[in-house]
C-alpha positions, -999 to 999 in steps of 0.1 A, spaced: 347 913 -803 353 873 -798 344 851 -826 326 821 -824 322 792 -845 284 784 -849 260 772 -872 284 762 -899 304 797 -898 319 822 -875 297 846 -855 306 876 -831 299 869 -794 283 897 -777 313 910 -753 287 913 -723 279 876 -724 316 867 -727 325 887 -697 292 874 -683 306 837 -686 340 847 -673 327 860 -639 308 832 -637 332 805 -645 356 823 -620 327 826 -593 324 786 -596 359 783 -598 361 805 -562 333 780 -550 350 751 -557 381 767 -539 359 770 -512 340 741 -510 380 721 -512 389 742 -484 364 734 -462 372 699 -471 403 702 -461 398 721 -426 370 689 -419 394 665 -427 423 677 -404 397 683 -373 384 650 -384 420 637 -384 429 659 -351 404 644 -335 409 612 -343 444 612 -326 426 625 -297 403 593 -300 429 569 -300 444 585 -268 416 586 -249 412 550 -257 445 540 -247 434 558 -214 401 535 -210 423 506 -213 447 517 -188 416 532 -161 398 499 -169 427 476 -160 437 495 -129 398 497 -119 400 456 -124 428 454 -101 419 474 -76 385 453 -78 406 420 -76 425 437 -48 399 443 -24 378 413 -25 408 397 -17 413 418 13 375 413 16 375 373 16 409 374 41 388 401 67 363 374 68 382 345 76 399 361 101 365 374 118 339 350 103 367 321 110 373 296 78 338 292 77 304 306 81 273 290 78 238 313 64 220 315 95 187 313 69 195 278 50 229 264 62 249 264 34 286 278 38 296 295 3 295 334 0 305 360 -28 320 392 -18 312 424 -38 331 454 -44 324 485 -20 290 505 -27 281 539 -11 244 535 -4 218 563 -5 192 564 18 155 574 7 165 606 33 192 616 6 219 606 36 247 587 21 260 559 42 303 547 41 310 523 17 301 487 25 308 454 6 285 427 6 292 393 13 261 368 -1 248 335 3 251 313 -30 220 297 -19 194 321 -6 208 354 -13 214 362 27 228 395 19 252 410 49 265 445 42 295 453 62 316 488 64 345 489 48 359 515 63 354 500 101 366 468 87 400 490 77 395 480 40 387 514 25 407 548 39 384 569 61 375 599 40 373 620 81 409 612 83 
């Protein structure tokens, strides 16, 4: 039997509540185990992923840039089309004035659920005179029939 020092003098521990306090301190110690393991399989997903994060990032930045340019790209193409067909300059037929944007290509969807070939837009500055033209008869945009 263990010995124990208590009240001022040594006492016999009861064997069942020493071996009752082992299992126990080796069940929290097989917790703790457990609980660090978990941790540690958290942590590397958690790292694992973050790799992955940082990649797909680098991806957006690249798809974004690229997107950007072809953007820049085509409203180039856009504004020379329409000087060669509009001439150097057109005037709104509604108020006069002789400044337009030009948008990027849009599909559009009809309220029938038909969807029409991409057009750009070229628009007043003044009134908002929106004129949607296709892109793809305009040869700016590959014909998807083709």
């Amino acid at each position: 039997m263990a010995e124990d020092f208590a009240d001022g003098g040594w006492q016999e521990r009861d064997p069942t509540e020493q071996l009752a306090e082992e299992i126990e301190n080796k069940r929290a110690q097989q917790e703790a185990m457990e609980r660090r393991a978990r941790l540690e399989e958290a942590l590397s997903r958690v790292r694992t992923l973050e790799g992955k994060l940082a990649e797909a990032e680098a991806q957006s930045v690249e798809w974004n840039s690229a997107v950007e340019d072809l953007h820049a790209t085509f409203i180039q193409a856009a504004i020379d089309w329409l000087a060669e067909k509009w001439g150097p300059s057109r005037q709104c037929p509604y108020c006069g004035n002789d400044e337009w944007t030009v948008s990027v290509p849009v599909n559009l969807l009809l309220e029938s659920r038909e969807t029409l070939p991409p057009h750009f837009t070229s628009t007043c500055t003044n009134c908002g005179n929106t004129v949607f033209i296709n892109a793809i008869q305009a040869g700016l945009f590959p014909d998807p029939e083709l």
